[in-house]
py3Dmol code that shows the C-alpha trace and the ligand (Angstrom):
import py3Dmol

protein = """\
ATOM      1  CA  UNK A   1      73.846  20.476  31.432  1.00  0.00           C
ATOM      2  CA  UNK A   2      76.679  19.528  33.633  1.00  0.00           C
ATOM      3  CA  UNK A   3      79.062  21.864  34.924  1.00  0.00           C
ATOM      4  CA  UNK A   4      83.178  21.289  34.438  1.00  0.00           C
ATOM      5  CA  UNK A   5      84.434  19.174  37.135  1.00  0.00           C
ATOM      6  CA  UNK A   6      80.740  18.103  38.024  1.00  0.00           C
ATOM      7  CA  UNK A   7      80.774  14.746  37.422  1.00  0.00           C
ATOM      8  CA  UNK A   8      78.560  13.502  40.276  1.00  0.00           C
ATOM      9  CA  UNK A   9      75.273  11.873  39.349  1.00  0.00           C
ATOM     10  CA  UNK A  10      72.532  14.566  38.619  1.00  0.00           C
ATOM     11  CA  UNK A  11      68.712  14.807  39.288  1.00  0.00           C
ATOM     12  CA  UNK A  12      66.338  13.044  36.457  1.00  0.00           C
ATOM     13  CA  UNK A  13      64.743  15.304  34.691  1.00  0.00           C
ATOM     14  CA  UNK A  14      60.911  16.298  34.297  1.00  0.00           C
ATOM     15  CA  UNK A  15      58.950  13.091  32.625  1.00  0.00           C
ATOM     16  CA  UNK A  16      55.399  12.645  31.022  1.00  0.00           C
ATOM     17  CA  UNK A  17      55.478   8.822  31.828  1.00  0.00           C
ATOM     18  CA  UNK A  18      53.451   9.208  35.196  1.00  0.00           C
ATOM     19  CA  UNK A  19      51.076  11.759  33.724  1.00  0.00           C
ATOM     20  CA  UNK A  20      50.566   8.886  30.783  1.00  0.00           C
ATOM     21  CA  UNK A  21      49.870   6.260  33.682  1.00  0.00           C
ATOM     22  CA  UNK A  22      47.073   8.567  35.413  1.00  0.00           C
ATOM     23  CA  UNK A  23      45.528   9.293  32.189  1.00  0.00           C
ATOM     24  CA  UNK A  24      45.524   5.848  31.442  1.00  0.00           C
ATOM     25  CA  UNK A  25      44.261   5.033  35.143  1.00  0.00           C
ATOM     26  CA  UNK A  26      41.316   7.781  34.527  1.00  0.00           C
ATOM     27  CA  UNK A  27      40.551   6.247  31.142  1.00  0.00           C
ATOM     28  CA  UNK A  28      40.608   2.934  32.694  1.00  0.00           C
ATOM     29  CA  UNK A  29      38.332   3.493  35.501  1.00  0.00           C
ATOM     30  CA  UNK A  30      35.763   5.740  33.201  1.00  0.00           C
ATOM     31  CA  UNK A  31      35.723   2.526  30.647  1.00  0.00           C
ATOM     32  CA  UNK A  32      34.327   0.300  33.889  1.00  0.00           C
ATOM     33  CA  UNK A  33      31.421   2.514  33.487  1.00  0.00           C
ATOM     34  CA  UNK A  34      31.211   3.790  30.094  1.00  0.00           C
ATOM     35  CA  UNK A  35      31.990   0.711  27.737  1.00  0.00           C
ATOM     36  CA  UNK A  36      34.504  -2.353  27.936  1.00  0.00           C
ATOM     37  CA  UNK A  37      36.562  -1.090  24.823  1.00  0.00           C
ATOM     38  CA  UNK A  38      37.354   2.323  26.856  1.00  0.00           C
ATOM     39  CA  UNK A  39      38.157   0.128  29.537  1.00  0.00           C
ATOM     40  CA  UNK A  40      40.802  -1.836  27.041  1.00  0.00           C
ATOM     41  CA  UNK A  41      42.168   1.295  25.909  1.00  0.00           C
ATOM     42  CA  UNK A  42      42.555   2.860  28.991  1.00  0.00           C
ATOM     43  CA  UNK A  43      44.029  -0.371  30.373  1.00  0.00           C
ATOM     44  CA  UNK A  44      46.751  -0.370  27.261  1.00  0.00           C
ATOM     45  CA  UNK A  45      47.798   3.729  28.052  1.00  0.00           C
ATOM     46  CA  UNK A  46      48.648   2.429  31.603  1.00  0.00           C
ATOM     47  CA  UNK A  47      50.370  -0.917  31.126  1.00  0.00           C
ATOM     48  CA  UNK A  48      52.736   1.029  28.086  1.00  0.00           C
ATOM     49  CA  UNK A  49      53.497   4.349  30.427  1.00  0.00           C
ATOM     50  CA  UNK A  50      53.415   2.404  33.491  1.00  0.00           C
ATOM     51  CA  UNK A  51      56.111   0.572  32.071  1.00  0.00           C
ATOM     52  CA  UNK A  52      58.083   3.322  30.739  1.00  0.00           C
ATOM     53  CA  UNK A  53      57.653   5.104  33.914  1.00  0.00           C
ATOM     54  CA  UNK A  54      58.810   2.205  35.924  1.00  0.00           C
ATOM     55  CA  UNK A  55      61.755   1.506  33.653  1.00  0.00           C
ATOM     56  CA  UNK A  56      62.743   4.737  33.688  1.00  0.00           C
ATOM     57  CA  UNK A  57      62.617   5.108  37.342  1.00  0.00           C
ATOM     58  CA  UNK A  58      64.534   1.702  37.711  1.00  0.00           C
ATOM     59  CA  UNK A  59      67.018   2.626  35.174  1.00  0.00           C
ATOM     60  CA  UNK A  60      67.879   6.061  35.729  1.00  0.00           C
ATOM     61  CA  UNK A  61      70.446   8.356  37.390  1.00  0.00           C
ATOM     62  CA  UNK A  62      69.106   8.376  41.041  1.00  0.00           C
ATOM     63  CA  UNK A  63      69.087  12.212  43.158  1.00  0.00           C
ATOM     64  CA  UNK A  64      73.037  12.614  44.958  1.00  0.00           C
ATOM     65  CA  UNK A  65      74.451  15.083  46.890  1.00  0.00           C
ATOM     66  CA  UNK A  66      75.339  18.263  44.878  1.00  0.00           C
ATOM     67  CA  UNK A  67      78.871  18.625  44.619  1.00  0.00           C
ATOM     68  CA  UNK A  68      78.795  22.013  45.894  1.00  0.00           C
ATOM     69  CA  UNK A  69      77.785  20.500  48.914  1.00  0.00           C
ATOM     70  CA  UNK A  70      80.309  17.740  49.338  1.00  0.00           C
ATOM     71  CA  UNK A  71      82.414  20.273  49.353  1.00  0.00           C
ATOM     72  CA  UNK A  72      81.717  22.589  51.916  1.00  0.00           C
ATOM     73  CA  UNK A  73      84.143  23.779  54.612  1.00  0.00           C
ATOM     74  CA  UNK A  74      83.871  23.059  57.880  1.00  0.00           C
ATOM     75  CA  UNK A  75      82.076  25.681  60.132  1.00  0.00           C
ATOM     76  CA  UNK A  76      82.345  27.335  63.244  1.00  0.00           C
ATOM     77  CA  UNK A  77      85.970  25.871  63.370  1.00  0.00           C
ATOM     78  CA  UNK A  78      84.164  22.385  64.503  1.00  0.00           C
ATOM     79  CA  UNK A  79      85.785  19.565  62.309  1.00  0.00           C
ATOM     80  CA  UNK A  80      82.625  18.145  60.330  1.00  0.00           C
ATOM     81  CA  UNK A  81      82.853  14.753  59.365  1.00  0.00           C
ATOM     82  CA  UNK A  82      84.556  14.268  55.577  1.00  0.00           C
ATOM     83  CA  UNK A  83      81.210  14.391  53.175  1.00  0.00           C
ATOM     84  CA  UNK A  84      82.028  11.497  51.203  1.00  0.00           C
ATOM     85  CA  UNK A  85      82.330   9.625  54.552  1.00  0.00           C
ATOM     86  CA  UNK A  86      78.381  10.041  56.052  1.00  0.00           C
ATOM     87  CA  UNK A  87      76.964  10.200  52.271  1.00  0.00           C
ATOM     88  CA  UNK A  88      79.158   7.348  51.255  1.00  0.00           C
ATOM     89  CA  UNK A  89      77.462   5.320  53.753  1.00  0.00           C
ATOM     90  CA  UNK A  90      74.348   5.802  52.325  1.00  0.00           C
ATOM     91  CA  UNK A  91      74.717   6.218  48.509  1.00  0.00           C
ATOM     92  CA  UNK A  92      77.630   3.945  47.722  1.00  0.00           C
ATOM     93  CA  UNK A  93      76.549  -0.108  48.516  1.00  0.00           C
ATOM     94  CA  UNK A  94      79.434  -1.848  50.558  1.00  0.00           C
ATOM     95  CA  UNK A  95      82.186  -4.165  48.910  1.00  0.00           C
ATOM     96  CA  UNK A  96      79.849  -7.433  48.373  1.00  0.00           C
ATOM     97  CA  UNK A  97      76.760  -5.650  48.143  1.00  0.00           C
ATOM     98  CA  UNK A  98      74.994  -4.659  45.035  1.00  0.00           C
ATOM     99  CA  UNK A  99      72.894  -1.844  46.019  1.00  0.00           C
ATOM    100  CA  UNK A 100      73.492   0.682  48.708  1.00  0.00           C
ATOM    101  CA  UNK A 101      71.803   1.173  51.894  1.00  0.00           C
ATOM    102  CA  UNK A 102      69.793   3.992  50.746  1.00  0.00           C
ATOM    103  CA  UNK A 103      68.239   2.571  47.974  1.00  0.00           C
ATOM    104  CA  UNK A 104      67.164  -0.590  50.117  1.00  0.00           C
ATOM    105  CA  UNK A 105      65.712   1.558  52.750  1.00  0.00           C
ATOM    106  CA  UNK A 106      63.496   3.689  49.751  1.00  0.00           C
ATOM    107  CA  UNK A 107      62.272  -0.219  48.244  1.00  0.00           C
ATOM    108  CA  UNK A 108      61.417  -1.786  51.751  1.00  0.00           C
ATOM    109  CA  UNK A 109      59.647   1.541  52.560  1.00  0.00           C
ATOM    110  CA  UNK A 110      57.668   2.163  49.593  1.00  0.00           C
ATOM    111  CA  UNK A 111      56.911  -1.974  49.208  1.00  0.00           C
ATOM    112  CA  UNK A 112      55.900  -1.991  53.343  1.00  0.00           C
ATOM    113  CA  UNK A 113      53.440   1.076  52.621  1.00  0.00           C
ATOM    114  CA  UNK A 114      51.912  -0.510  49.193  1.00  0.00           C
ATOM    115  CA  UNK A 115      51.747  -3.898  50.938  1.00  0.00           C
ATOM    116  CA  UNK A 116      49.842  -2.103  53.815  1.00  0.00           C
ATOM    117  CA  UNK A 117      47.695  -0.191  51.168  1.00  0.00           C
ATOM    118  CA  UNK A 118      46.917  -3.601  49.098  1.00  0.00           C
ATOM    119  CA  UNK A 119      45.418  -5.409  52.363  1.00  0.00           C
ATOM    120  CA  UNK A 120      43.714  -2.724  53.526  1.00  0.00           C
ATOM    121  CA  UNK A 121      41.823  -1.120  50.147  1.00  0.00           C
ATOM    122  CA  UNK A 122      41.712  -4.796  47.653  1.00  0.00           C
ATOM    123  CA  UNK A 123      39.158  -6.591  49.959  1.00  0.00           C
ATOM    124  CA  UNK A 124      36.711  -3.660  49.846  1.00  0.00           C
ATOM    125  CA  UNK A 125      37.500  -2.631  46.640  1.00  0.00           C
ATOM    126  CA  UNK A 126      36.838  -6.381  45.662  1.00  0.00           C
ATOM    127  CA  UNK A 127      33.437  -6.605  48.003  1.00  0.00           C
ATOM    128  CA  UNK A 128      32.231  -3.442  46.655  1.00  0.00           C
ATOM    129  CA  UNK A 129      33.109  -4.217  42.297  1.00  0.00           C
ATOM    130  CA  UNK A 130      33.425  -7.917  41.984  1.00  0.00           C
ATOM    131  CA  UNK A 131      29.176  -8.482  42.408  1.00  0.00           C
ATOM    132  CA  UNK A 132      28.518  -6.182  39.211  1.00  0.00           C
ATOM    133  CA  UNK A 133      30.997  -8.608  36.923  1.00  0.00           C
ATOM    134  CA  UNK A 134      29.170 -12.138  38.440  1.00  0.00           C
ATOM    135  CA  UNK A 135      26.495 -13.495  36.968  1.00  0.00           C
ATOM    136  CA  UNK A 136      23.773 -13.868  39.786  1.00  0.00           C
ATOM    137  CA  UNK A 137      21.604 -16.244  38.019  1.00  0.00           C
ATOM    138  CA  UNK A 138      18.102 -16.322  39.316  1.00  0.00           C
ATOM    139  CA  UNK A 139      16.188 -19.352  40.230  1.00  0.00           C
ATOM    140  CA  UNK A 140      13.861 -20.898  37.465  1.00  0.00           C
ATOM    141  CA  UNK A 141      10.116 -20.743  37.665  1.00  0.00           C
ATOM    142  CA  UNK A 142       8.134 -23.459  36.827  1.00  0.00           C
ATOM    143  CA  UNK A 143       5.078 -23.416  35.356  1.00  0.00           C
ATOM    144  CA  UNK A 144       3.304 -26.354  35.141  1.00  0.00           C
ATOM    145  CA  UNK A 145       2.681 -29.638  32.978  1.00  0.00           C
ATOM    146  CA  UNK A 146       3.606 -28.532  29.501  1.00  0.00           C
ATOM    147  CA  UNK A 147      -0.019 -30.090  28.645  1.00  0.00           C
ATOM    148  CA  UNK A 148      -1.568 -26.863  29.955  1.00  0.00           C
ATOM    149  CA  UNK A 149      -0.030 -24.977  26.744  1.00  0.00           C
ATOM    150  CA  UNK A 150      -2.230 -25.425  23.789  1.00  0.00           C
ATOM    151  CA  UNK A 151       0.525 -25.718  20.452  1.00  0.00           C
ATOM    152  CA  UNK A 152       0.080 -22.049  18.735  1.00  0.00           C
ATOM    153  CA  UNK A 153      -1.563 -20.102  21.691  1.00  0.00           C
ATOM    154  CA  UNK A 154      -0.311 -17.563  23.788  1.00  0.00           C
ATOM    155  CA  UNK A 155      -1.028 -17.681  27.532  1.00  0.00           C
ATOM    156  CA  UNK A 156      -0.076 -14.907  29.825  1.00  0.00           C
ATOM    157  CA  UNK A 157       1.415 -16.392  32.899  1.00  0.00           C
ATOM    158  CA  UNK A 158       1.596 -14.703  36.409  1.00  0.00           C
ATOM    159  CA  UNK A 159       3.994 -16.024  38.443  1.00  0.00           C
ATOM    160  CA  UNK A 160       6.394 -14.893  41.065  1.00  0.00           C
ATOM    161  CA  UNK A 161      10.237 -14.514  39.915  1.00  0.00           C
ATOM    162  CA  UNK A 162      11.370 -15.155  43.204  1.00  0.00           C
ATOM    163  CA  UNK A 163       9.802 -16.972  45.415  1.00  0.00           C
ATOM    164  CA  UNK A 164      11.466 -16.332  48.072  1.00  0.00           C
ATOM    165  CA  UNK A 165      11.516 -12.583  47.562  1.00  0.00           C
ATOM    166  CA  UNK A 166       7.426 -13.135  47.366  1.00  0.00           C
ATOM    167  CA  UNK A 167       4.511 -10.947  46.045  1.00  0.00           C
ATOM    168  CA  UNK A 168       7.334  -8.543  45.319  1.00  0.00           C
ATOM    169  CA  UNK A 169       8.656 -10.184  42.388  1.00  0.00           C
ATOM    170  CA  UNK A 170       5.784 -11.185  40.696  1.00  0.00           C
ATOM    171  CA  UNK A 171       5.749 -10.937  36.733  1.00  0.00           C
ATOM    172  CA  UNK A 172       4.116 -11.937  33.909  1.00  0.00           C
ATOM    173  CA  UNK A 173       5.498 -13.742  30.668  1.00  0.00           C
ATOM    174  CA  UNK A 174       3.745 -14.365  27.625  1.00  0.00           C
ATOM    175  CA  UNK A 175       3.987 -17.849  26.909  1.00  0.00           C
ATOM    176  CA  UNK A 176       3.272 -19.983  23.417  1.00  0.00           C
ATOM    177  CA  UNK A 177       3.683 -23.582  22.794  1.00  0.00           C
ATOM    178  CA  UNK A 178       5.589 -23.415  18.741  1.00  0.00           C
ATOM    179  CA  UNK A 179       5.412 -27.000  19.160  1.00  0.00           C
ATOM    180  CA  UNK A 180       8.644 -29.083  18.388  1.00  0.00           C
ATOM    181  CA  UNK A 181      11.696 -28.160  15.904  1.00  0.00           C
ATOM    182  CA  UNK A 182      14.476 -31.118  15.323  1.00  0.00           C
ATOM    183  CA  UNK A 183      12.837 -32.990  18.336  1.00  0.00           C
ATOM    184  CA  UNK A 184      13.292 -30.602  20.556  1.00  0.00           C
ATOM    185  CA  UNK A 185      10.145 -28.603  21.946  1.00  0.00           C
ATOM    186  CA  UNK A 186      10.048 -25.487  21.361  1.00  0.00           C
ATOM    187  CA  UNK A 187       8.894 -21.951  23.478  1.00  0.00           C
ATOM    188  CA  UNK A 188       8.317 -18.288  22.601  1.00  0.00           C
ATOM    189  CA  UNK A 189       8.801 -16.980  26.409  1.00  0.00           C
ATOM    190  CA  UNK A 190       8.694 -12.933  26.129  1.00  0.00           C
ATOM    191  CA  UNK A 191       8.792 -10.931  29.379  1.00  0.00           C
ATOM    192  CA  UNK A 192       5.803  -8.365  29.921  1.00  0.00           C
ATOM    193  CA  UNK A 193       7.843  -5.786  30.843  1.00  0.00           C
ATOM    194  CA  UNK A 194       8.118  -2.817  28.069  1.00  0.00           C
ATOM    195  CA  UNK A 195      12.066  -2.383  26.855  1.00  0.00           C
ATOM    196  CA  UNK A 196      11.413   1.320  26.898  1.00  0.00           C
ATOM    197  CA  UNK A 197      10.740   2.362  30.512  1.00  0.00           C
ATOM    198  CA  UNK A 198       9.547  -1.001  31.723  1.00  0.00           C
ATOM    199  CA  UNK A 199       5.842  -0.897  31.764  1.00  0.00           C
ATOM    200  CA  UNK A 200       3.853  -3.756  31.616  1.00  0.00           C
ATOM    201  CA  UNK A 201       2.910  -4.081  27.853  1.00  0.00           C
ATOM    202  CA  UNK A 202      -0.522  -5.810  26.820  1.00  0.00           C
ATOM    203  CA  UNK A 203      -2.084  -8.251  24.462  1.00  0.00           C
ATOM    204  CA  UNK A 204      -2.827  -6.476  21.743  1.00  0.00           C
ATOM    205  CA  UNK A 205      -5.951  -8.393  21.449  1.00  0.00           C
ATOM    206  CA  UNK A 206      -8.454 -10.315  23.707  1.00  0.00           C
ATOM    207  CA  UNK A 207      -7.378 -11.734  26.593  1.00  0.00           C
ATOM    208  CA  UNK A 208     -10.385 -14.452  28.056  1.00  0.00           C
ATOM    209  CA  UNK A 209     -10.103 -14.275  31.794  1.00  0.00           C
ATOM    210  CA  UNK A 210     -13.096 -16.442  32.118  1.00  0.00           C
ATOM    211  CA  UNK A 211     -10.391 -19.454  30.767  1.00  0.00           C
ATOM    212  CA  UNK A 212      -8.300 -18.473  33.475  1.00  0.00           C
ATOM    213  CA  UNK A 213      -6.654 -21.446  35.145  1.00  0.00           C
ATOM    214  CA  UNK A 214      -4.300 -21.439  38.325  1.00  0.00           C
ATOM    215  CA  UNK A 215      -1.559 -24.159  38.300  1.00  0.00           C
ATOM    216  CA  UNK A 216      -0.304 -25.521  42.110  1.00  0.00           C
ATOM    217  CA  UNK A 217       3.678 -26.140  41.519  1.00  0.00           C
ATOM    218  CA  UNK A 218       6.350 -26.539  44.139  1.00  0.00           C
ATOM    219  CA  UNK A 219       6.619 -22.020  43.739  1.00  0.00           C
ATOM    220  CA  UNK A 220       3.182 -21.421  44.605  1.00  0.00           C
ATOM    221  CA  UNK A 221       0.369 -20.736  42.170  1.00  0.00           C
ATOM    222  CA  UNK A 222       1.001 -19.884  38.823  1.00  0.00           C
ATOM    223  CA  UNK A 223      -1.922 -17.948  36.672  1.00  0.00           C
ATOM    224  CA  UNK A 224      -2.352 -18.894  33.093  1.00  0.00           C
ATOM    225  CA  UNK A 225      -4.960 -17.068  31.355  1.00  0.00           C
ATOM    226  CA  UNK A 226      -5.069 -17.577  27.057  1.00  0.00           C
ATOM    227  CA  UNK A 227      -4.815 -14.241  24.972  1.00  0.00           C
ATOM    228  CA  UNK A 228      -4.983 -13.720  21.347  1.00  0.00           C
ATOM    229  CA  UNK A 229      -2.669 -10.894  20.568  1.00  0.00           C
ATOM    230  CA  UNK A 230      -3.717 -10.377  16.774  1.00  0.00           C
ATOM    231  CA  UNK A 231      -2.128  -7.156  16.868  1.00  0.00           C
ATOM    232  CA  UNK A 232       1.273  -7.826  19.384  1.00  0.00           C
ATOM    233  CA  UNK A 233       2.159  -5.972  22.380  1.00  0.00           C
ATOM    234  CA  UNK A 234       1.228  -3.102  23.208  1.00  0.00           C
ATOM    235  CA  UNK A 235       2.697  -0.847  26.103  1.00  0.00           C
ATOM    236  CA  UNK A 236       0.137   2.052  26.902  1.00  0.00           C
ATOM    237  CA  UNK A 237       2.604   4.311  28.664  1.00  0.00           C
ATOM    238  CA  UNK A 238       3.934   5.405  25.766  1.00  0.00           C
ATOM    239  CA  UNK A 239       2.455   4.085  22.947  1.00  0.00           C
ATOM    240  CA  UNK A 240       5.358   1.534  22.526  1.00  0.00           C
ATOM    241  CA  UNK A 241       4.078  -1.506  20.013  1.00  0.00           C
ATOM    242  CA  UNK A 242       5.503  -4.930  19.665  1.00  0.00           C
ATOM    243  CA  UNK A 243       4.505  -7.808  16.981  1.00  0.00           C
ATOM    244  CA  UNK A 244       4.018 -11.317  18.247  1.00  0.00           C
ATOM    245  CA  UNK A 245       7.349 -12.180  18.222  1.00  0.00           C
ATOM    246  CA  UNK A 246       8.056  -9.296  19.943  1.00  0.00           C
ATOM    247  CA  UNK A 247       9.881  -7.139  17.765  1.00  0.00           C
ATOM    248  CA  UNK A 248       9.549  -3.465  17.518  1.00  0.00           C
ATOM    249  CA  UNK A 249       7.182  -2.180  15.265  1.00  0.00           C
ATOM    250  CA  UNK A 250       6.278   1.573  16.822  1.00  0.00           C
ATOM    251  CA  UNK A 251       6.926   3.972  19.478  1.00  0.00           C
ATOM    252  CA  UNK A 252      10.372   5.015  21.930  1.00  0.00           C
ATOM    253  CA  UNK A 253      11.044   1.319  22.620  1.00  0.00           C
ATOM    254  CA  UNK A 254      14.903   0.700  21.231  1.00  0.00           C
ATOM    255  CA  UNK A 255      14.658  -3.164  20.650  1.00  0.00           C
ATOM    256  CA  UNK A 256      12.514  -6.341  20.800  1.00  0.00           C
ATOM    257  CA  UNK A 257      11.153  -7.710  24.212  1.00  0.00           C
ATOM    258  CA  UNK A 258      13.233  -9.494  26.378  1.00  0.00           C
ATOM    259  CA  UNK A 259      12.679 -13.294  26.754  1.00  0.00           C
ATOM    260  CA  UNK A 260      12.890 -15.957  29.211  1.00  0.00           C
ATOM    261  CA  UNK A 261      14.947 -19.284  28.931  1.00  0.00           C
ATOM    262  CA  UNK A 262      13.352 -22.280  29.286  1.00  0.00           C
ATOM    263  CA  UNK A 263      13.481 -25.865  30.180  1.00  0.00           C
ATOM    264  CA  UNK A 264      11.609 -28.868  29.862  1.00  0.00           C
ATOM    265  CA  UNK A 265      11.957 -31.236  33.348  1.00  0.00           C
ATOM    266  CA  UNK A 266       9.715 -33.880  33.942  1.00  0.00           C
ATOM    267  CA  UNK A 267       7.248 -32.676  31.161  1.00  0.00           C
ATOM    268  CA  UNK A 268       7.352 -29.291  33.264  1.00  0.00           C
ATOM    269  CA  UNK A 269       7.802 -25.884  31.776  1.00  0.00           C
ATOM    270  CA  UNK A 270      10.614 -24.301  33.554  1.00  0.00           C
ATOM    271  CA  UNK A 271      11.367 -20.633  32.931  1.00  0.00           C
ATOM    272  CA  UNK A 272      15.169 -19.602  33.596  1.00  0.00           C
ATOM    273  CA  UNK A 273      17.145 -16.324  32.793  1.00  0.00           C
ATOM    274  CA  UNK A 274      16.353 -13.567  31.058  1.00  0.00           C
ATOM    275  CA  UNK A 275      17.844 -12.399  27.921  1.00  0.00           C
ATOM    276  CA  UNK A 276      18.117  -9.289  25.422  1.00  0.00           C
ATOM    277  CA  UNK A 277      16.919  -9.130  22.325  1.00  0.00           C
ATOM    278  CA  UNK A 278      17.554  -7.342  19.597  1.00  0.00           C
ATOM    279  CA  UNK A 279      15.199  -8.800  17.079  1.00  0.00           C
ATOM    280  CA  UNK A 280      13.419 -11.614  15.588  1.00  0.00           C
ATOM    281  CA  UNK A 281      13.695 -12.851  12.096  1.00  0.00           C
ATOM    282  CA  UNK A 282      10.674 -15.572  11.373  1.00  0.00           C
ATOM    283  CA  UNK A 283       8.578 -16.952  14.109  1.00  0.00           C
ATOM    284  CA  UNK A 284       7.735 -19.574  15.777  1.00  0.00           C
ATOM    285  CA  UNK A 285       9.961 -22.706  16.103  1.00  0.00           C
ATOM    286  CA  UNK A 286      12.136 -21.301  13.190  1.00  0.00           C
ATOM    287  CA  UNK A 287      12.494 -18.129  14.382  1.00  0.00           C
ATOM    288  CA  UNK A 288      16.119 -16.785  14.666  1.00  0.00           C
ATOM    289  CA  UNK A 289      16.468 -14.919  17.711  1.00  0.00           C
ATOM    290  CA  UNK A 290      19.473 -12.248  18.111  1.00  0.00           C
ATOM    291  CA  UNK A 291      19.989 -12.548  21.371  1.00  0.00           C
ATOM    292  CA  UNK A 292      22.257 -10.488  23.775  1.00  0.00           C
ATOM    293  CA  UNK A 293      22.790 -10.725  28.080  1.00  0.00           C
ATOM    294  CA  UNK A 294      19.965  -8.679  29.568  1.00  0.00           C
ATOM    295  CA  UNK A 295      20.006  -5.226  29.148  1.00  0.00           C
ATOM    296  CA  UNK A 296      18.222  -2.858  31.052  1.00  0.00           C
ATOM    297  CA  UNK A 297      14.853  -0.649  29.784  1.00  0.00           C
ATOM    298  CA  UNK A 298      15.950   2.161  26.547  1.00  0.00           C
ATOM    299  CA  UNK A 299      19.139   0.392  26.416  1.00  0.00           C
ATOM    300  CA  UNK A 300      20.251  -0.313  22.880  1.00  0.00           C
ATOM    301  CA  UNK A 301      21.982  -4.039  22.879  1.00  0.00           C
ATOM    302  CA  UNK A 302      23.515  -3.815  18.808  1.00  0.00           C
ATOM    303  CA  UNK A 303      25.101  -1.356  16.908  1.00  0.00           C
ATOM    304  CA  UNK A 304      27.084   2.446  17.926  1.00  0.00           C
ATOM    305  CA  UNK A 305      24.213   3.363  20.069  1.00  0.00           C
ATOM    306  CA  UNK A 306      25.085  -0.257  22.069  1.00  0.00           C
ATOM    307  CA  UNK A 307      28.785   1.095  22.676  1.00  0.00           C
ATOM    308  CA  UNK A 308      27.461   4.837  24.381  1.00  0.00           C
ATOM    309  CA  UNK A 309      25.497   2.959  27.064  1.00  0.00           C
ATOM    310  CA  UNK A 310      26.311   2.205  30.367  1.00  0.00           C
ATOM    311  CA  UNK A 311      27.192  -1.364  31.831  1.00  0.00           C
ATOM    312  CA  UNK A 312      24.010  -2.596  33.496  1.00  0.00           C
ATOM    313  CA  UNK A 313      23.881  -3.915  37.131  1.00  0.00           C
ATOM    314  CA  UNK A 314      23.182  -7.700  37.566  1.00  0.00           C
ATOM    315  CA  UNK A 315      18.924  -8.468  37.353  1.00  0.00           C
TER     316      UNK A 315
END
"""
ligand_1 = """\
4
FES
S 7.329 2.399 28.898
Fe 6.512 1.392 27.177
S 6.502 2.886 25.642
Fe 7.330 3.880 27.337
"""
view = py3Dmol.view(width=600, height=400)
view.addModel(protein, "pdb")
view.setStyle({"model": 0}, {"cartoon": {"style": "trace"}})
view.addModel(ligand_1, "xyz")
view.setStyle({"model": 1}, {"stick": {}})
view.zoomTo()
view.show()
């Protein structure tokens, strides 16, 4: 409330706008973790407060000299220098300029020590958050002369997902030739590895080692040894059970098997990426395949449960 004769500029009053802006920040920050639409929200809160904040900040009555002050006497008999002289200085911008020398002082200030900040926190901020958002795409496999896969068999290949990483990264996919659909050849690719934990699941059904054959390609050796899994998957950490196309069918797994990508070059098989899955409808060439970017083990890839879960590190 201003006072008679006060007619000075007064101190802005208390505002929420910056508490907005954090909680926004927080919510922002938390969604990088949690789930992308947390992110968007949070993003929103702090773009809308942000701006009010900033326009009220930019807009509003700035902090003076109290009047009470201007006005003081002079002290100890010692003539003091007028008060609307030195504040004037400061406070009031000179004829031709349109802000005064205060104000320009606060701006190069605060834009000096946020240009500072920026070069000294964005690199590592960038080095340490940018890898998690690109996709590191791993180098395909191949397996061998496309010949070697009898049309409607499964083989389990052992190969290693990295060659350069080595024994390390070796894997096994189950691999069976559907034939062609359209013209175009087609794969079922599923990865061994169980979607609940990630233990190796299992033929459920014989697999004939004595057919075993070992393919030379340009990645080292590559095992393929035929299997018959009549009854699916099965993972025996858990009890975890997969059909042949590898959906879900028992057990604390959340979705189908993951599967590979694949490529035919030069009449070679060429695993690529893997992908989620949530499940399968039909088999075979036909089958329709709801597919999702690779999630990791217990993860849930559709529905609510998908939007509770964690963003995954690159694989
Ligand atoms: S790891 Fe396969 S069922 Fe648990």
């Amino acid at each position: 409330m201003e006072r008679p004769g006060d007619d000075g500029p007064q101190l802005p009053g208390p505002s929420l706008w910056p508490v907005g802006f954090a909680v926004g920040i927080v919510c922002l920050l938390v969604g990088l973790i949690v789930s992308w639409p947390v992110a968007a929200i949070g993003a929103v809160i702090a773009a809308v407060f942000g701006f009010l904040w900033a326009r009220e900040v930019t807009t509003g009555r700035q902090p003076a000299v109290a009047p009470d002050e201007a006005a003081a006497p002079e002290t100890d008999g010692a003539p003091s220098m007028p008060a609307d002289q030195g504040e004037d200085a400061m406070t009031s911008p000179e004829p031709g300029e349109r802000f005064p020398r205060n104000k320009f002082l606060e701006g190069a200030t605060l834009g000096l020590g946020a240009l500072i900040g920026a070069i000294v926190t964005l690199p590592a901020v960038a080095a340490a958050l940018v890898p998690g958002f690109v996709k590191q795409k791993p180098p395909g496999v191949d397996l061998g002369p496309v010949d070697n896969f009898e049309e409607g068999k499964y083989y389990v290949a052992t190969f290693e997902r990295n060659f350069k990483e080595g024994y390390i990264s070796r894997m096994s996919a189950f691999i069976r030739n559907n034939g062609s659909e359209d013209g175009k050849p087609s794969f079922t690719c599923i990865s061994n590895r169980c979607v609940h934990l990630g233990c190796p699941v299992q033929s459920g059904g014989p697999v004939f080692d004595g057919q075993k054959k070992t393919v030379k390609t340009p990645h080292g050796p590559i095992d393929l040894i035929p299997a018959l899994p009549a009854a699916g998957f099965i993972c025996p950490c858990h009890g975890g059970s997969y059909d042949q196309e590898g959906n879900r069918i028992a057990g604390p797994p959340v979705r189908a098997l993951n599967r590979f990508e694949f490529s035919i070059v030069d009449g070679r098989l060429v695993l690529g990426g893997m992908f989620a899955v949530s499940k399968v409808d039909g088999s075979g060439a036909s089958a329709k395949i709801h597919k999702y970017e690779l999630a990791g083990p217990g993860q849930h890839v559709d529905g609510p449960e998908a939007w509770f879960y964690p963003l995954q590190p690159p694989h």
